[in-house]
C-alpha positions as CSV (number, residue, x, y, z in Angstrom):
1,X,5.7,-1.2,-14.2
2,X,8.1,-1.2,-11.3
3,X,7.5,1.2,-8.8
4,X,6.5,4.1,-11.2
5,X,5.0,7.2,-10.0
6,X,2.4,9.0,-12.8
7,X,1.6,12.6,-12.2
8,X,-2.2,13.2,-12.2
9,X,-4.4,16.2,-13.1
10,X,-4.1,18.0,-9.7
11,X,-0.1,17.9,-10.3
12,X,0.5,15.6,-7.4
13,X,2.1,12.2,-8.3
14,X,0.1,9.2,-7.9
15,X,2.2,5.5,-7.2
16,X,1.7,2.8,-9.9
17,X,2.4,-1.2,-9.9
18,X,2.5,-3.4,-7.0
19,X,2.8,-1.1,-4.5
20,X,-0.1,0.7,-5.6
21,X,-2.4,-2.1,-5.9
22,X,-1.0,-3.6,-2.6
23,X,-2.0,0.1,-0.9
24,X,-5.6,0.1,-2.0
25,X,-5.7,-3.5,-0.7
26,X,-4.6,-2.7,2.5
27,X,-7.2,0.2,2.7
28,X,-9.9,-2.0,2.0
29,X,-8.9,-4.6,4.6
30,X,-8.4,-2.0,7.0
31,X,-11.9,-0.2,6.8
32,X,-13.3,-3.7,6.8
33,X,-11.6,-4.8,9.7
34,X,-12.3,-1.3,11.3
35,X,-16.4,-2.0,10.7
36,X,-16.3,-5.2,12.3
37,X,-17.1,-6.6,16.0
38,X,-14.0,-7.9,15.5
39,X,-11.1,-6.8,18.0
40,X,-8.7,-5.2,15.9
41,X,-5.3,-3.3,16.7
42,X,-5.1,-0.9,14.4
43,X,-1.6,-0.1,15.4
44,X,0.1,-3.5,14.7
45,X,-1.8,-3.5,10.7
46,X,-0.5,-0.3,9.9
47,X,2.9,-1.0,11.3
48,X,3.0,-4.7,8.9
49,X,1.3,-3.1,6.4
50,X,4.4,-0.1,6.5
51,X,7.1,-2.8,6.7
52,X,5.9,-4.7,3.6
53,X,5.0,-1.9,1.4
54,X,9.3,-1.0,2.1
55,X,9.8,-4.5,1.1
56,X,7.2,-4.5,-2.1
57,X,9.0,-1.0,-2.9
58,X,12.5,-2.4,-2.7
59,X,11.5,-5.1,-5.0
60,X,10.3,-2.6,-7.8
61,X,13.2,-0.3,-7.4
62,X,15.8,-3.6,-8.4
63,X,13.3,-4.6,-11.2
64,X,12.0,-7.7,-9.3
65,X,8.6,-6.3,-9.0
């Protein structure tokens, strides 16, 4: 599945593959990190996050992913 997007019961579309299960990831790390008494720039993880979901997507859309 590279890149897909599937259309769920509410209408609105829904990402699939990589990117998806990279995403949820992501959120998990991120409200983990977020509960900790760990110092954590919230900033900078969304910004990485951002730049390798581009990269995951760009690898689905030639067929790599």
């Amino acid at each position: 599945m590279s890149g897909e997007k599937q259309v769920n019961d509410s209408g609105s579309s829904v990402e699939s593959g990589p990117s998806a299960v990279f995403i949820a990831y992501c959120e998990a790390e991120f409200e983990r990190r977020r509960n900790s008494d760990q110092p954590f720039d919230e900033a900078v993880y969304r910004d990485a996050m951002e730049l390798t979901l581009r990269k995951i997507r760009a690898l689905e859309e030639e067929g790599y992913a």
